[in-house]
N, C-alpha and C positions, 0 to 999 in steps of 0.2 A: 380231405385233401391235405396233402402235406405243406408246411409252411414254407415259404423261399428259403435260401441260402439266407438271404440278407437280410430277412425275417425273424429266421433261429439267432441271427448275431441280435437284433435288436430283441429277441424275448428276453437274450439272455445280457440285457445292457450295456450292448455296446454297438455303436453306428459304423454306418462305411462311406468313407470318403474317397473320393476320386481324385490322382494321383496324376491330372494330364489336363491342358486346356491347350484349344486350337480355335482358331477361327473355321477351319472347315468343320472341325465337329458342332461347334457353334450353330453354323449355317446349316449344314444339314440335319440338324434333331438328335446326332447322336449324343450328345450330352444329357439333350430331355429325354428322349425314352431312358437311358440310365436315370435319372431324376425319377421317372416317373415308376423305372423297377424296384426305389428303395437306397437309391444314393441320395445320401443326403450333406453334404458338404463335397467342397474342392478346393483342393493344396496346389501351387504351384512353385515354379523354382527356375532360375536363372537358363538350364539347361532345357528344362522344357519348351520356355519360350525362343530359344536359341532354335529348336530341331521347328516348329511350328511356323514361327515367323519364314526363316528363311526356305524353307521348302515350301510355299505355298502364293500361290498369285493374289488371296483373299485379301490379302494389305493392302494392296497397291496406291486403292483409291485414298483408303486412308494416310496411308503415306502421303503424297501428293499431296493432300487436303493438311495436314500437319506441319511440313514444309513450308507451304503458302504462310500459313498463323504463325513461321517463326523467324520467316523473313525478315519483318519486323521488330526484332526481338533485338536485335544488333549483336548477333550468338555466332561466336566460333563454329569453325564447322565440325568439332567433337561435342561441341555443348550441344548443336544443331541435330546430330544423332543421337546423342542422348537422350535431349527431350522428346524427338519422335517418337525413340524406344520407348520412353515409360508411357506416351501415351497411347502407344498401343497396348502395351498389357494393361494401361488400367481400363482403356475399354473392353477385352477383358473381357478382365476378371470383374469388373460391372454389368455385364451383362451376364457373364456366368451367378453372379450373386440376386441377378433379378430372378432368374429362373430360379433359386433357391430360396428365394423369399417365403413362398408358402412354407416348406419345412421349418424354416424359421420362426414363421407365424406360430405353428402347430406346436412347436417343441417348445413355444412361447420366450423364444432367446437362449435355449439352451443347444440346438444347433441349426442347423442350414447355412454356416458360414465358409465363404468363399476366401482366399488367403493370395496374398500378393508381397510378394519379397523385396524390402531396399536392396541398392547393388551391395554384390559382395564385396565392393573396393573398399567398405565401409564397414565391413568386418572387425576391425580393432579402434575405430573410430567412435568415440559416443556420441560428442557434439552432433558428429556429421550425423550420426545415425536414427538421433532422436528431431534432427530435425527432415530428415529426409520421412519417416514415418510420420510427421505432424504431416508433410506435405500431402502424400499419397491417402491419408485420412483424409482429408481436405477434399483432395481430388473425386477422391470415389464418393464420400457422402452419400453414405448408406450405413445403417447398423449392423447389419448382415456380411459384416466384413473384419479379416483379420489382419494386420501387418507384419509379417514376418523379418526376427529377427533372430542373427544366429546365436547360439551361446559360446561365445565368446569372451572372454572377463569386460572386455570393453563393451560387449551387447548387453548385459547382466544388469550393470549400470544402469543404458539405456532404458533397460526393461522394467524397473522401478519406476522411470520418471513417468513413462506413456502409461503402464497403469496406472499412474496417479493424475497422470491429465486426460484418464477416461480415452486411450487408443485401444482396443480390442489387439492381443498380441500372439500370435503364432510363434514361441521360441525353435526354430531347428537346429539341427546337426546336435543335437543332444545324445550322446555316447557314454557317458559314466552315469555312474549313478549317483558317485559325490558330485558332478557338477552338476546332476538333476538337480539335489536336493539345494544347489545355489538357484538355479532358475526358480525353481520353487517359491524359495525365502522373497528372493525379488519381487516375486509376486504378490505375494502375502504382505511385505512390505510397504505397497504401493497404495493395496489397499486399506490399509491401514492410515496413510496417508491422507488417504481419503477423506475416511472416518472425520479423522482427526481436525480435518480442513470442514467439517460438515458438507460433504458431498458424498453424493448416492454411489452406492455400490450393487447394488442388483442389477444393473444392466451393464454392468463386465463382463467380459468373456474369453476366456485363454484356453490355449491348449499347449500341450510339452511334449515337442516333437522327436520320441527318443530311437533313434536309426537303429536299425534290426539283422539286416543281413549282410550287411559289409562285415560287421563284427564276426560271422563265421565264415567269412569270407577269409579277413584277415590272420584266424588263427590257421586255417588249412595254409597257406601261403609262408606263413611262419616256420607251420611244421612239416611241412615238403609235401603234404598229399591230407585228402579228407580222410581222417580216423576215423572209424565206427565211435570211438569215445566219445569225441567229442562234434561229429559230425548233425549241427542244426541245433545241437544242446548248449553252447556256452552262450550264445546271445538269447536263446530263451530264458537262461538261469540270471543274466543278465537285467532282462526283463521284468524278471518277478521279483527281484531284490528293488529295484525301482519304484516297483505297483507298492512294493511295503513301505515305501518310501513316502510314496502320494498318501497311503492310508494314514501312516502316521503324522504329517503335516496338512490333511485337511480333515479329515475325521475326525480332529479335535473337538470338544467340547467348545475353547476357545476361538476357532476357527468358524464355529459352526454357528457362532454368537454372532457373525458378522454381518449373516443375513446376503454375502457374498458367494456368488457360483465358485466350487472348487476347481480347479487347473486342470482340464484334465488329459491324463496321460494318451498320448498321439502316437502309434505303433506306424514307423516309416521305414522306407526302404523293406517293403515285405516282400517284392518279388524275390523269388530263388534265386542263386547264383548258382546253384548247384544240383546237374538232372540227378542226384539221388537222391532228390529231396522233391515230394511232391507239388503241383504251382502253387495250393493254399496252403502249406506246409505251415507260414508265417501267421497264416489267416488261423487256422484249426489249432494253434498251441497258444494263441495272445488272447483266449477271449477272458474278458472280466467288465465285472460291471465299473459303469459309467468312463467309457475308454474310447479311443476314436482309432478306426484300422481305416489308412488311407493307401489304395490301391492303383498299383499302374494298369494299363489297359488289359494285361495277359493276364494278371491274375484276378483281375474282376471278372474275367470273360469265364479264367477256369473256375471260380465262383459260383457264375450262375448256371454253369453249364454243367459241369461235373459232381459226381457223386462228395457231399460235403457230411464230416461228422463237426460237431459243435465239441471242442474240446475246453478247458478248461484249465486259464493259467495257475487258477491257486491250489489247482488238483497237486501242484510243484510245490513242496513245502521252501518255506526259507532255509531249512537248513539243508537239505538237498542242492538248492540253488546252490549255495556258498560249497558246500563240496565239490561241485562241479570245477568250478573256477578253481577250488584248491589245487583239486585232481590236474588242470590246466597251469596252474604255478608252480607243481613239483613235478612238473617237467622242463620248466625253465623260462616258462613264457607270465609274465609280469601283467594282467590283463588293466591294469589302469596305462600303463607306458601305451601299452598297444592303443588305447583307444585316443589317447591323446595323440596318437599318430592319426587315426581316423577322424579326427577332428582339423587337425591343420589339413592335412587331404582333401576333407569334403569341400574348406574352406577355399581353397586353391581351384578343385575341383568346377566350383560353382565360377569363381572369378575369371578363368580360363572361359567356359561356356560363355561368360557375358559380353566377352571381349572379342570373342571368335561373332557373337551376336552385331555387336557393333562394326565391327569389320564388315560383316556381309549387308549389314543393312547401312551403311555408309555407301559399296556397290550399289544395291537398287536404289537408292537415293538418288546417286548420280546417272544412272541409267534412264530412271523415269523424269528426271528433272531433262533429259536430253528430249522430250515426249511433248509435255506440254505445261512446265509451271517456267 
C-alpha cells in the first residue's frame, strides 16, 4: 500500500501543520480526523480568527459567558473587547492543543504544537510584546503550545527574553533570509541564557516561520505579469538559501553541545497565488528534513486528495538559488527591498484583520448583551 501524502512528508522529515482553526471545525471533528490523517500541529494568525469568530454563531455563549467575568473588571469598553477576543482564541487554540497532545506525547516534545499570536498593534513594541506573550503562556498552560511573534527588530528583542524565560516561540512573517538568520541568533541567544543561568534547555521549542508565496507573488506584480523565469522559482531559491542558513547555525558542533531542540524552519504562506502553479506546488518544492509545512484548508485537501510527488528542497543547490535571485536583480528588481515591503505588509495586513475583528465583535457584544447579560 502506498504511504499517505503526509506520510511521504514525514518519511522524508518533515511534518504538516494546519494553517486554520474555528470553533465549528472544533465542534464538528473536522480538525480531529485531519489530527488523526497525520496533521500534526496548528498555526494561527489574527486574520484567521477575524474570518472564524465573526462568521459563526459557535461564540455566542461564550461570549456572553466572558462579558459577564468582565463586568467586573471595571474595563473600558475597548479593553472589554479586547479581553473577550483573546479569550476566545485562547480557548482555542487550547483545545486545539489538547487534541494535539498525543503527537506531542509521541514526538516526545518535538512536535504536536498548537500556536496563538499577540495582537499585531504590538508589532514594534517589546516591552508590550514580551509581556503580552508571558500573559497568553500563562493563560493557556499547556507545554504543547507556541506564542507567536513577528520578526520585527522590536519582536527579535522580544524573542531572546521569552526563550530565556522558557515561552515556546513561533517567530512569523519571516521574509529574508538575513533577518532569518536574526531570528535565529535570538534564539540561540536565549538559550544560551539559559545555560548560563543553569536552567534547562531540552524542553524549548521554536519554529521560524519563513513566508513563501507572497514572495512570488510580489515579484509578478513588480514585473507586470508571471514570467516563466521566474515563475514559483525566486521564493523557492529564496527558501533554500534560508534552509543553509538553519544548517549552518544549528548544525553546529557548538550548537549541538547544547543539548537544545534546533529552531526549526516553518514553510508559511504555501497556498498558491497563482493557477499556474499546482495547489501543492509550495508543498512538492519545500520538503527537507526536520522542517515544518503549514497548510491552509485547500492545499491540505489538495494534499491528501491529489496525485503528490515528494520533491526535494536540496535537489536546489545554493548556488542555483543565488542565480536565481541574481537573474531577478539584473533586471532591476532588488529582492531584499522587495521583502522588506512584504514585511511591513504582512505587518499591517495582520493589524487591519484584528481591528476589522474587534469592530465586529464589539457588534455581537452589543447585540447579545441586548439578549440576556
Amino acid at each position: 500500500m502506498r504511504a499517505s501524502s503526509i506520510q511521504q512528508l514525514n518519511n522524508a522529515g518533515q511534518v504538516v501543520w494546519y494553517d486554520n482553526l474555528s470553533r465549528d471545525e472544533l465542534e464538528d471533528g473536522t480538525l480531529a480526523i485531519s489530527i488523526a490523517g497525520g496533521v500534526s500541529g496548528l498555526t494561527s494568525n489574527p486574520s484567521i480568527f477575524q474570518k472564524a469568530i465573526l462568521n459563526s454563531n459557535r461564540y455566542d455563549a461564550s461570549i456572553k459567558e466572558h462579558v459577564k467575568k468582565a463586568q467586573g473588571l471595571g474595563l473600558t469598553r475597548q479593553a472589554l473587547v479586547e479581553y473577550v477576543c483573546e479569550e476566545l482564541c485562547v480557548e482555542d487554540v487550547g483545545t486545539a492543543a489538547d487534541l494535539l497532545k498525543p503527537a506531542f506525547d509521541e514526538s516526545k516534545g518535538s512536535d504536536g504544537y498548537a500556536s496563538l499570536e499577540v495582537s499585531p498593534d504590538l508589532a514594534y513594541d517589546t516591552v508590550g510584546t514580551i509581556k503580552a506573550a508571558g500573559r497568553l503562556w500563562k493563560k493557556l498552560g499547556r507545554s504543547n503550545v507556541m506564542i507567536k511573534v513577528p520578526a520585527t527588530r522590536e519582536g527579535i528583542v522580544a524573542i531572546e527574553t521569552l526563550i530565556f524565560k522558557g515561552i515556546n516561540v513561533n517567530v512569523t512573517l519571516i521574509f529574508s533570509v538575513d533577518r532569518y538568520r536574526e531570528v535565529a541568533n535570538a534564539y540561540i541567544k536565549g538559550v544560551e541564557r539559559r545555560i548560563k543561568g543553569g536552567l534547562p534547555v531540552t524542553s524549548l521549542a521554536s519554529v521560524a516561520s519563513f513566508f513563501v508565496s507572497r514572495v512570488d507573488s510580489i515579484v509578478a506584480k513588480k514585473r507586470g505579469g508571471e514570467e516563466e523565469e521566474f515563475l514559483g522559482k525566486v521564493s523557492v531559491a529564496n527558501c533554500r538559501l534560508a534552509y543553509q542558513a538553519y544548517q549552518d547555525l544549528f548544525e553546529t558542533p557548538s550548537f549541538v553541545a547544547t543539548s537544545a531542540r534546533a529552531q526549526k524552519p516553518l514553510w508559511a504562506s504555501t497556498g498558491v497565488k497563482s493557477e499556474r502553479l499546482a495547489p501543492t506546488f509550495y508543498v512538492e518544492s519545500l520538503v527537507a528534513p526536520n522542517t515544518v509545512n503549514t497548510m491552509p484548508p485547500p492545499t491540505l485537501k489538495a494534499l491528501v486528495d491529489e496525485e503528490f510527488h515528494v520533491g526535494k528542497l536540496l535537489d536546489l543547490t545554493v548556488e542555483d538559488a543565488r542565480e536565481r535571485i541574481k537573474a531577478l536583480e539584473t533586471r532591476g528588481l532588488i529582492l531584499n527591498s522587495l521583502l522588506d515591503e512584504l514585511m511591513a505588509e504582512g505587518v499591517a495586513l495582520f493589524s487591519d484583520a484584528y481591528k476589522e475583528l474587534l469592530r465586529g465583535l464589539a457588534t455581537r457584544i452589543g447585540a447579545l448583551s441586548q439578549v440576556s447579560i
